[in-house]
Structure formats: C-alpha cells, structure tokens
PyMOL commands that place a pseudoatom at each C-alpha (Angstrom):
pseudoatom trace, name=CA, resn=UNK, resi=1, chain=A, elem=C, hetatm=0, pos=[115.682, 43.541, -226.010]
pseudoatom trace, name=CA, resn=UNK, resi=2, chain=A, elem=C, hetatm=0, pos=[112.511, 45.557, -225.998]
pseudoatom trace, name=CA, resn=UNK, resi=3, chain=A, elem=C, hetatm=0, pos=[112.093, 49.188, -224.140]
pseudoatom trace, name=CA, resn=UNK, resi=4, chain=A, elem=C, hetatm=0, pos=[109.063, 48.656, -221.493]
pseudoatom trace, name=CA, resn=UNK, resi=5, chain=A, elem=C, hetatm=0, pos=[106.649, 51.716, -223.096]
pseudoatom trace, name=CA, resn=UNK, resi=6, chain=A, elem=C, hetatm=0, pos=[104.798, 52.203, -219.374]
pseudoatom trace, name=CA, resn=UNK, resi=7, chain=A, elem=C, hetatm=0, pos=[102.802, 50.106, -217.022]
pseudoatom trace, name=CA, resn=UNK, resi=8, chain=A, elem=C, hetatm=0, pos=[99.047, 50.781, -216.814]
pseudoatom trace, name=CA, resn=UNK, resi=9, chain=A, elem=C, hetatm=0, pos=[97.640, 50.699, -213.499]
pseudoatom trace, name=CA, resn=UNK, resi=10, chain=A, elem=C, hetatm=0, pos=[94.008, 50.171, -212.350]
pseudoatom trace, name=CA, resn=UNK, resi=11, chain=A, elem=C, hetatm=0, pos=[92.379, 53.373, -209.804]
pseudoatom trace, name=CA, resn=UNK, resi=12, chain=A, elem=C, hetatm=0, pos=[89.354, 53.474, -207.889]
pseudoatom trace, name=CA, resn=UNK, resi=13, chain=A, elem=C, hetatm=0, pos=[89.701, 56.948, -208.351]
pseudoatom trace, name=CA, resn=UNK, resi=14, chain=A, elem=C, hetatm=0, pos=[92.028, 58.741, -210.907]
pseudoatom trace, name=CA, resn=UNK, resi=15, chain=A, elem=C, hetatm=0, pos=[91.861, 62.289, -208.837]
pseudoatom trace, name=CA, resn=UNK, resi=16, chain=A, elem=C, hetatm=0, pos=[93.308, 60.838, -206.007]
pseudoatom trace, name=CA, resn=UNK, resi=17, chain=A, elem=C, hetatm=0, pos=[95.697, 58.567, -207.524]
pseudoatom trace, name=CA, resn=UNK, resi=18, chain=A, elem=C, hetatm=0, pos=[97.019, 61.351, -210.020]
pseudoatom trace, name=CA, resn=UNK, resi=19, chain=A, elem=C, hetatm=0, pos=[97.763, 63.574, -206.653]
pseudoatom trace, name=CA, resn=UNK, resi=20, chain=A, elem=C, hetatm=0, pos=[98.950, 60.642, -204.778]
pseudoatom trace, name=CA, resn=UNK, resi=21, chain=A, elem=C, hetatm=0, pos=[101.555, 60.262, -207.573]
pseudoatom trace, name=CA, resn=UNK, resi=22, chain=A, elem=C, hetatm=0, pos=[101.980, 64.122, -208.206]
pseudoatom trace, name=CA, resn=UNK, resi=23, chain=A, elem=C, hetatm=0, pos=[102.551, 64.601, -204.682]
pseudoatom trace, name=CA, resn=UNK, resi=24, chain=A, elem=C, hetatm=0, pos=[104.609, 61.520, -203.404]
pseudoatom trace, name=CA, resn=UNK, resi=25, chain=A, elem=C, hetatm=0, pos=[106.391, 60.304, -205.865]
pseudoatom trace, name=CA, resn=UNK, resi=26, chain=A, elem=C, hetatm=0, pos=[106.448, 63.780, -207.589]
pseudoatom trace, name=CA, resn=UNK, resi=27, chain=A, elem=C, hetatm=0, pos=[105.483, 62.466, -210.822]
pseudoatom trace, name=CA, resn=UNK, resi=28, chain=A, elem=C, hetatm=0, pos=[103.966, 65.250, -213.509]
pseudoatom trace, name=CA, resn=UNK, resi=29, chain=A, elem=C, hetatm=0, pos=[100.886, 64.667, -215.544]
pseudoatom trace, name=CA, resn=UNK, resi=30, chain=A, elem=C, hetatm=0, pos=[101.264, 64.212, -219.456]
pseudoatom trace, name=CA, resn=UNK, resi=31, chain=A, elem=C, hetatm=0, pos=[98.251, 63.520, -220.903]
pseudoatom trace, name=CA, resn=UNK, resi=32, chain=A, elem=C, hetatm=0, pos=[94.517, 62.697, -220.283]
pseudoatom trace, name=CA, resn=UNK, resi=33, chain=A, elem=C, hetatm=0, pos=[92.476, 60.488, -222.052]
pseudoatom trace, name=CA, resn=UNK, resi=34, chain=A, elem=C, hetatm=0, pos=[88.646, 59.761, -221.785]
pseudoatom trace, name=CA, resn=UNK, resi=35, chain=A, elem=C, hetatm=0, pos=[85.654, 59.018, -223.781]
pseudoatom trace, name=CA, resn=UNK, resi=36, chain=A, elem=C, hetatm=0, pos=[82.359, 56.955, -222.997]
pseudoatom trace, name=CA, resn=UNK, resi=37, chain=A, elem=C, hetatm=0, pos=[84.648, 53.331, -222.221]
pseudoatom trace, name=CA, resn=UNK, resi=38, chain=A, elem=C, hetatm=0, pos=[87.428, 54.992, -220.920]
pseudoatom trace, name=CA, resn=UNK, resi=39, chain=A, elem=C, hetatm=0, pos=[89.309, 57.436, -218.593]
pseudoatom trace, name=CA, resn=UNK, resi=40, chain=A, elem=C, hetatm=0, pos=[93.285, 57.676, -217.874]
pseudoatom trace, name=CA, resn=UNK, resi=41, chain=A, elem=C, hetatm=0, pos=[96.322, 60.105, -217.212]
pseudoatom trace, name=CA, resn=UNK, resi=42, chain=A, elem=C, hetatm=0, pos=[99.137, 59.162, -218.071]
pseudoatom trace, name=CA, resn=UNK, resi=43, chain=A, elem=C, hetatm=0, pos=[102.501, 60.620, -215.837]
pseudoatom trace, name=CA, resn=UNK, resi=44, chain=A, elem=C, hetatm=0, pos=[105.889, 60.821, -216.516]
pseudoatom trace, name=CA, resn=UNK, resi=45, chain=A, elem=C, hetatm=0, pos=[108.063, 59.649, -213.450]
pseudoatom trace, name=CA, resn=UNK, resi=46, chain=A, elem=C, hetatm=0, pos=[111.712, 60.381, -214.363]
pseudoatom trace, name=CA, resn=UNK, resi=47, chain=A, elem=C, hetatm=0, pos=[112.846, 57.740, -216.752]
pseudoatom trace, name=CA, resn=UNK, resi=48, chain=A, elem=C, hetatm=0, pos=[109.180, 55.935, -216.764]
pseudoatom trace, name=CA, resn=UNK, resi=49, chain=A, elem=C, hetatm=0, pos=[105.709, 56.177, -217.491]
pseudoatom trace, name=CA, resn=UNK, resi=50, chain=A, elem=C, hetatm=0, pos=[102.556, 55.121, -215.362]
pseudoatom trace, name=CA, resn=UNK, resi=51, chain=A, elem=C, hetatm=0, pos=[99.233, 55.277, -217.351]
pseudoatom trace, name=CA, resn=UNK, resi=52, chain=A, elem=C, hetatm=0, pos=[96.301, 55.788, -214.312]
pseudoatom trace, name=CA, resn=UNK, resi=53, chain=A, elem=C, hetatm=0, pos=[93.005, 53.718, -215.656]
pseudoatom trace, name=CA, resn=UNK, resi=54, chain=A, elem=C, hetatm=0, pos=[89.936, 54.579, -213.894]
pseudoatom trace, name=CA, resn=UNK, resi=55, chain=A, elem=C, hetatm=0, pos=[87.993, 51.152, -212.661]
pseudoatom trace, name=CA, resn=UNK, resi=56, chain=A, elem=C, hetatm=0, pos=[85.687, 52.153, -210.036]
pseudoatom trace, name=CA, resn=UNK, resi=57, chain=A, elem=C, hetatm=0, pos=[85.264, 47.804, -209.350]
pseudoatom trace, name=CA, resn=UNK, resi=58, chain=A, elem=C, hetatm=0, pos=[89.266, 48.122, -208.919]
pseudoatom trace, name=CA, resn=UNK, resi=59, chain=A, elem=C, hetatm=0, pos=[89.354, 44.890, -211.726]
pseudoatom trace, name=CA, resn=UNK, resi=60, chain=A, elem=C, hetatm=0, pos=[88.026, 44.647, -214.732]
pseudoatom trace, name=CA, resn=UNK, resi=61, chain=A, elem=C, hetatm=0, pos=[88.632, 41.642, -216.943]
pseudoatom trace, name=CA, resn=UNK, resi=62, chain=A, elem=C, hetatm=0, pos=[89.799, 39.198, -214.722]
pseudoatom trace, name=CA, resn=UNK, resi=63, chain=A, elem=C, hetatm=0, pos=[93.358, 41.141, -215.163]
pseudoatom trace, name=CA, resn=UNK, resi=64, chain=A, elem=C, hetatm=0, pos=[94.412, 42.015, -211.735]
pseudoatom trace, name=CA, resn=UNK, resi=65, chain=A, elem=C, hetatm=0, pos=[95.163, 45.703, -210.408]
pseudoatom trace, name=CA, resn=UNK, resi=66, chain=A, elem=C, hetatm=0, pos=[98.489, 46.307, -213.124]
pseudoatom trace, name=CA, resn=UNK, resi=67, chain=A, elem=C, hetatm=0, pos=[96.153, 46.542, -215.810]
pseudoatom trace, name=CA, resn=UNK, resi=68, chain=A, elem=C, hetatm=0, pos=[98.830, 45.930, -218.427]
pseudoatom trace, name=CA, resn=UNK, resi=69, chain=A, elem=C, hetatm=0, pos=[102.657, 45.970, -219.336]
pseudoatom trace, name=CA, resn=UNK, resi=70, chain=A, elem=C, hetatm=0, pos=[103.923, 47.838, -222.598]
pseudoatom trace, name=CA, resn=UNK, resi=71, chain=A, elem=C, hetatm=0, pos=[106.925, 47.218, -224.705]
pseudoatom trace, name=CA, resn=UNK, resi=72, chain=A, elem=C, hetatm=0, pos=[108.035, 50.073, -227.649]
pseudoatom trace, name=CA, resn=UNK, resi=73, chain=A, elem=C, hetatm=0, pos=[108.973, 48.338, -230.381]
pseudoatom trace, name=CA, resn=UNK, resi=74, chain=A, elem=C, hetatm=0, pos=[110.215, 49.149, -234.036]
pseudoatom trace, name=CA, resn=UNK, resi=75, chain=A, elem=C, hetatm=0, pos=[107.946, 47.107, -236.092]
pseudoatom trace, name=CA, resn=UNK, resi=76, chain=A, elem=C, hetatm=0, pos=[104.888, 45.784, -234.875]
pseudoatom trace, name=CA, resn=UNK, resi=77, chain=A, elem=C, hetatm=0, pos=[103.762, 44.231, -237.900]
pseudoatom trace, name=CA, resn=UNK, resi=78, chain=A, elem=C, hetatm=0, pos=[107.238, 41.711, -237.348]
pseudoatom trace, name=CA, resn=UNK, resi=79, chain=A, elem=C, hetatm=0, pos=[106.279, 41.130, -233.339]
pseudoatom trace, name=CA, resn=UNK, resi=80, chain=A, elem=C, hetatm=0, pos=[102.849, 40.239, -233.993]
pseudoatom trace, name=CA, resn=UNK, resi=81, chain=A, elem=C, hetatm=0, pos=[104.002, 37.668, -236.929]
pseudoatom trace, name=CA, resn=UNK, resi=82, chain=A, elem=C, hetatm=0, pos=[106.344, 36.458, -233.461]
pseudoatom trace, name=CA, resn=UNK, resi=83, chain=A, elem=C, hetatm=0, pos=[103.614, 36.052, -231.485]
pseudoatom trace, name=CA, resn=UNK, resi=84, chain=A, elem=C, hetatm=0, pos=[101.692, 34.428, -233.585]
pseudoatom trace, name=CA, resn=UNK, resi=85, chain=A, elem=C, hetatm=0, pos=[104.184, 31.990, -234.766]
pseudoatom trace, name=CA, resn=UNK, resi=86, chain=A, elem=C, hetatm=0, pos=[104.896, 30.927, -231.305]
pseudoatom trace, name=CA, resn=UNK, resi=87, chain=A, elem=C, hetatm=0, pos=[101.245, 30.509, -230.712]
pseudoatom trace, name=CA, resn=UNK, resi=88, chain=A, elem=C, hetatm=0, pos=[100.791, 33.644, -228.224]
pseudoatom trace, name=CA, resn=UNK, resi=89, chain=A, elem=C, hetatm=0, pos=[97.338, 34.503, -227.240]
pseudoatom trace, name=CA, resn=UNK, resi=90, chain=A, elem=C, hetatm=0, pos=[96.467, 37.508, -229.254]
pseudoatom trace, name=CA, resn=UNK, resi=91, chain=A, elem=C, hetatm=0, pos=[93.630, 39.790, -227.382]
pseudoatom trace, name=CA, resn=UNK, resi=92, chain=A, elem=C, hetatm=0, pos=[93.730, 42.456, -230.528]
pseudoatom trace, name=CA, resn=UNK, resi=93, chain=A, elem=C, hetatm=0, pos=[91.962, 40.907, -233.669]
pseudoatom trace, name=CA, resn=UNK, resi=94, chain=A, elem=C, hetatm=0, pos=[94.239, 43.540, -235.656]
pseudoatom trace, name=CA, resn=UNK, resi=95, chain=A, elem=C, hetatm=0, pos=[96.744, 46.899, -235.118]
pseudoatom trace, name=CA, resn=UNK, resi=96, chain=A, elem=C, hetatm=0, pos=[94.543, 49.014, -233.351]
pseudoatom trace, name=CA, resn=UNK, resi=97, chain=A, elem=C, hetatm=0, pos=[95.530, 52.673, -233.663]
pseudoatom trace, name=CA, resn=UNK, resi=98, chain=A, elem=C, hetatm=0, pos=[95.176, 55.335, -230.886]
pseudoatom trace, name=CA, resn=UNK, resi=99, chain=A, elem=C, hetatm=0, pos=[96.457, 59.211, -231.899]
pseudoatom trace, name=CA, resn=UNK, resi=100, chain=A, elem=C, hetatm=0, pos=[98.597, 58.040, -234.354]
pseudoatom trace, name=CA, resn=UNK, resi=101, chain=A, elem=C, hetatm=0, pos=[99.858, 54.923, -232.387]
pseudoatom trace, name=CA, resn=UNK, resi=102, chain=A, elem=C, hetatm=0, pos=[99.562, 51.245, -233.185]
pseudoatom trace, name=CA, resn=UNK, resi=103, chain=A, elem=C, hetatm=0, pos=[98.621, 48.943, -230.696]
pseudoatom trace, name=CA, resn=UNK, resi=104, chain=A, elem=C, hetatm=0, pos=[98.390, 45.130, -229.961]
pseudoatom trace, name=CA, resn=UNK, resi=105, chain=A, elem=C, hetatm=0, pos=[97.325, 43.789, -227.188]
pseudoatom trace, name=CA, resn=UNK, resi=106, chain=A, elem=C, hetatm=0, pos=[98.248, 40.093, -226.312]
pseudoatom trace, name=CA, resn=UNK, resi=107, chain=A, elem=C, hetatm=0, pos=[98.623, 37.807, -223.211]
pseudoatom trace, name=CA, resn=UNK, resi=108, chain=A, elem=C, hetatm=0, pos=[101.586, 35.937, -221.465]
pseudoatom trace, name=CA, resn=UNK, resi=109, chain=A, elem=C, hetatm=0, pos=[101.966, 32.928, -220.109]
pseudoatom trace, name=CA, resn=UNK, resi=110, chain=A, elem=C, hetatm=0, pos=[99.603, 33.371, -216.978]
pseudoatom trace, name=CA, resn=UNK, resi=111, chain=A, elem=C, hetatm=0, pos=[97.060, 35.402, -218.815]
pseudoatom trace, name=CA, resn=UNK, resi=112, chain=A, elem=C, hetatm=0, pos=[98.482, 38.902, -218.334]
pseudoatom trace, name=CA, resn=UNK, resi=113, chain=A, elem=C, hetatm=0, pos=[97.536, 41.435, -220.777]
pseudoatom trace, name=CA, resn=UNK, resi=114, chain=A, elem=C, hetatm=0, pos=[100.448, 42.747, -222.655]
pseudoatom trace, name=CA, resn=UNK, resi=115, chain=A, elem=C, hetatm=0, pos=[101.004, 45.596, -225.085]
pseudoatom trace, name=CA, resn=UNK, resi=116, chain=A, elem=C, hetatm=0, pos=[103.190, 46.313, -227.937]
pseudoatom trace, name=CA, resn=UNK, resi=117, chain=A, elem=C, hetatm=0, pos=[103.158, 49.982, -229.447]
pseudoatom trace, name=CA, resn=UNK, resi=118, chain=A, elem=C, hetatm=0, pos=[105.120, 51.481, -232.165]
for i in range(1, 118): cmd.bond("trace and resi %d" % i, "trace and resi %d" % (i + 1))
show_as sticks, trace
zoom trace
C-alpha cells in the first residue's frame, strides 16, 4: 500500500490560508515555493502534509479546489511502467524533478490529478 505524500490544496490567497492553518489547526510552515508559474507553502500538520497553491480564480485546470493527491513511493520508474500498463492517463510526458525529487503526475478514474514522488 502506498504512503499518501500530502494533499495540495487550491487558495485564493496563500497569506490568509497559511494563518488560517497556522492558527486553527496549528499547523507550522515548512517550506515556500514560488517562481513566475507558481507560488505554495507547504505545512506540516502532525502526521500530514498540506501543500497551499496560490490560484487567485480558486480553479485552475478544470481540477477542482484539492488541487492534487500524492503518494511516496519507492520506485517511480516501476509505478509509472503500472500506470501505463493499465492504460492510466499520464499528465507528465516524463519524471519531472523538483529539488532533488521526482515527480509524475497522472489522473484517476474521474480525471483527478494524482502524484507520485520518490
């Protein structure tokens, strides 16, 4: 069984949601991230992880408000050869690498974007 990584949630506006989550749910900020296409925090919240995505149009992509679901895994290069044996939508053309991270990004059944990282 796979380790859920974090869940990626869509903001109107990350100030307020990273306090809302500070504050409330007494979450702590980990990292931010940001360049021209992109800006995020991601917060540790006990056991789990919530990255914050900045969308000032609350969607983007057609995706709905959780922007995505992540699974750890061991090997990506063996889950992608999964997915695409079983015919999975594949949204990533190739391993995309982020800080020394490899990504994939695919969809489930209903079009949800999904996320493996090793």
């Amino acid at each position: 069984m796979l380790k859920v990584s974090h869940i990626g949630l869509k903001v109107k506006d990350l100030d307020r949601s990273v306090k809302f989550y500070q504050d409330l749910i007494e979450c702590e900020s980990l990292k931010t991230v940001e360049d021209e296409d992109f800006k995020g925090v991601l917060l540790k919240c006990r056991d789990n992880t919530i990255e914050l995505i900045q969308d000032p149009n609350s969607i983007r992509n057609g995706d709905g408000v959780i922007e995505h679901l992540a699974f750890k895994v061991d090997d990506i290069q063996e889950e992608i050869k999964k997915l695409k044996s079983k015919g999975v939508e594949c949204i990533s053309e190739s391993i995309e690498e982020f800080e020394g991270i490899k990504l994939f990004f695919f969809r489930g059944p209903d079009g949800e974007m999904l996320e493996f990282l090793e």
